[in-house]
Residue, then its C-alpha position, 0 to 999 in steps of 0.5 A: x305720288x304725283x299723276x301727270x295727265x298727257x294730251x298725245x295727238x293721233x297723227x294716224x289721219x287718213x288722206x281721205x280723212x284731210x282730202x274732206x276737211x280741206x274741201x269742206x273748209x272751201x266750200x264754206x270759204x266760197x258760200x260765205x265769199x259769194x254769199x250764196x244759200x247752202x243745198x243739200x250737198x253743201x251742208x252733207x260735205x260740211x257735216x262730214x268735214x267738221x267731224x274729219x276735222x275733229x278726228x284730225x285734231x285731238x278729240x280723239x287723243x288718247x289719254x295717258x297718265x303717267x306715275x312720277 
């Protein structure tokens, strides 16, 4: 018996969830273009995004093995 391992991505990601990465990714574009120091809010909106981003994509799959 052979057991297969699959990766299946959650696509259950809230619009609140993508709404945070996406300003999270602009505020860190727009810091590193302009080359300005972070505030607070910065990092807090940074912070939040990168965990909405690894809600988003896959680290929170679910693993599933399957029996051939």
């Amino acid at each position: 018996m052979e057991t297969k391992t699959w990766w299946i991505p959650q696509n259950d990601t809230s619009i609140i969830t993508q709404a945070v990465v996406l300003v999270g990714c602009g505020i860190v574009a727009i810091r590193l273009w302009e080359d300005k120091p972070l505030n607070t809010f910065d990092k807090l909106v940074i912070t939040t995004a990168i965990f909405g981003f690894l809600i988003m994509f896959n680290f929170g799959a679910l693993l599933i093995e399957d029996e051939l």
